[in-house]
C-alpha angles and dihedrals in degrees: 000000000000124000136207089271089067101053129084100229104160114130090351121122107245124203115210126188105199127168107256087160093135125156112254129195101207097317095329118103111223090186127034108165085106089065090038088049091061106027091090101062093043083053100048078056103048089045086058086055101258126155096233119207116188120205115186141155127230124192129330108295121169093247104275138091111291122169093214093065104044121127101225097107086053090045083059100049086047090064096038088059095042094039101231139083119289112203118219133211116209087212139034109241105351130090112303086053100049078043085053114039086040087056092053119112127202107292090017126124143205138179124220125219119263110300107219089061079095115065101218086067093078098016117137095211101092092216083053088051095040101047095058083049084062100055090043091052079058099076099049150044099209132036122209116188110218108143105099093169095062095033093103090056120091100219131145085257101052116028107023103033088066091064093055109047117041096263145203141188118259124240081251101051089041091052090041088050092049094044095049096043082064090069097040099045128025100009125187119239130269095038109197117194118191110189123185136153131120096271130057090194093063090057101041099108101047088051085055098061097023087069085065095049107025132078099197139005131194121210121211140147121047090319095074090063097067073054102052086043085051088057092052096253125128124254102179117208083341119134110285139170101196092184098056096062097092087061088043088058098047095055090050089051095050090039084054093052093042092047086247107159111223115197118200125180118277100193128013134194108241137199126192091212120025123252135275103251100185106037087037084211110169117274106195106232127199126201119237123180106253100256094048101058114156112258082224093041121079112205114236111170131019115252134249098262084056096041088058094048094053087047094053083038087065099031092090095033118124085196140029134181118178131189127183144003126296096215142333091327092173093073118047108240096057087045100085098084099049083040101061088043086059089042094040086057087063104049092052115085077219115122097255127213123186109203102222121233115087092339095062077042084051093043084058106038095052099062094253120149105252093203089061098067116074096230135009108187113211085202116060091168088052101048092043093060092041090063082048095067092240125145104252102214097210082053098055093043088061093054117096 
């Protein structure tokens, strides 16, 4: 896989496909690490004289043109963090983006409109597909591929515009391909892996490949409570994908005959109704062991001997890789659990990767030093399907 360095980019239009899906109340970002995380790499560019243009998605429009999903306000916070103008084109290929990108000099930047305002960015005809590649391939002389969180979609972006422009690997994906190689080969022992988040289904896979690497995995978030059903205890009105315990069970049972060692939740904080969060008004919680909770209670956090135990469970790893939240990490007093895993991270000497998603929100919002983890990941479905062994097909594009 080439890189930037590879390429000749004085003076050539390069198109870039980052990764500007940010969360946006109304127009304000309340998150920007997606657009830091990136930033880098468009400004290495634009300092060898490049003509950068950035192609992101933002959100889940219908493929058409909605004002709650643009990417202006990330276009602005592009320029703030590289401290120049960032142009900005109100469409994708028509006319405002050929008048932009045409009016680019070396070192200069612009920003296109959502792509998946267009159709053909997410279309699942390949000529569909194709054709809007074509009109993106249209605007520029090089492709480098940036954009991690969106590397396991095969969309006109991200996996056919690469064919047909000479292509390289961004600073960020190459960071994202090292880092993650260090928990598929090699690994450093003992492996610890802490996995969170509401659904087990979502995680299913990643379980799956993760009983023939790992030497130990947490469970935390709404997940854990399919587990803990799966054990015969009682979770009340908690999080739970009954459907999904057969497959629960079989995963214990397997973790039991590898020596895996699998590590529920022993007490969780409970709620009878769930928390404000956006007034963050206080909720009251109570703790339950885990195997008594209330048939009228959910379970939102896990509790402070667990959180002790998870915290003793990561002290000795060599390597950690988290991914997802522990509880309602968005109101206080639900924010405990996520909080001491993170914690928890930093007080191990384990290479520590941080899986992007809700767990690298939850880094930030929770006041932690980002520099001091060994890897925050600004693609948790991507790096999801990479520990699952998948073919990731931005990836592939991007191989010669």
């Amino acid at each position: 896989m080439k890189t930037i360095d590879d390429l000749q980019v004085a003076g050539k239009r390069v198109f870039v496909r980052a990764d500007l899906n940010v969360p946006l109340d109304g127009t304000t970002i309340t998150d920007d690490g997606r657009i830091r995380a990136v930033q880098p790499t468009i400004a290495k560019l634009a300092a060898a004289g490049a003509r950068v243009v950035v192609a992101s998605h933002l959100g889940r429009p219908k493929g058409a043109p909605d004002p709650a999903f643009s990417l202006a306000p990330a276009a602005q916070r592009l320029g703030e963090l590289l401290g120049q103008d960032v142009a900005f084109a109100t469409d994708t290929v028509g006319e405002s983006a050929q008048a932009t990108v045409a009016g680019l000099a070396d070192g200069q930047v612009a920003v296109l409109e959502n792509l998946r305002f267009n159709a053909g960015e997410t279309s699942k005809d390949d000529a569909e597909r194709g054709a809007f590649a074509d009109q993106l391939a249209q605007l520029a002389d090089l492709y480098v591929g940036d954009g991690f969180g969106a590397v396991h979609r095969k969309h006109a972006s991200v996996y056919d515009l690469p064919a047909r422009l000479p292509h390289a690997a961004g600073d960020l994906i190459a960071a994202e391909v090292t880092v993650l190689k260090k928990l598929t080969e090699d690994v450093k022992r003992p492996y610890a892996v802490v996995l969170g988040g509401a659904k087990v289904s979502d995680k299913l896979g990643v379980i799956d490949h993760l009983l023939e690497k790992a030497d130990r995995i947490l469970i935390g978030g709404g997940m854990a409570y399919t587990f803990l059903k799966a054990k015969g205890h009682e979770v009340g009105k908690s999080l739970l994908q009954e459907d999904q315990i057969p497959a629960v069970l079989e995963y214990l049972a397997r973790a039991e005959q590898k020596g895996v060692e699998f590590v529920l939740p022993v007490d969780v904080m409970v709620s009878a109704d769930f928390p404000d969060l956006k007034t963050k008004a206080p909720a009251n919680p109570g703790t339950v062991a885990a195997d008594a909770i209330p048939a009228d209670q959910e379970g939102l956090d896990i509790g402070p001997k667990t959180r002790e135990l998870y915290a003793a469970k990561l002290k000795d790893a060599a390597t950690i890789f988290w991914n997802g939240p522990m509880g309602v990490f968005e109101h206080p007093d639900y924010a405990n659990g996520t909080k001491a895993v993170a914690q928890g991270l930093l007080d191990s000497e384990a290479f520590t990767v941080v899986g992007g998603g809700d767990s690298a929100a939850a880094v930030r919002l929770l006041g932690f030093d980002e520099n001091a983890f060994g890897h925050i990941s600004t693609g948790g479905g991507a790096s999801l399907e990479y520990l699952e062994g998948k073919t990731l097909p931005g990836l592939a594009a991007l191989e010669d």
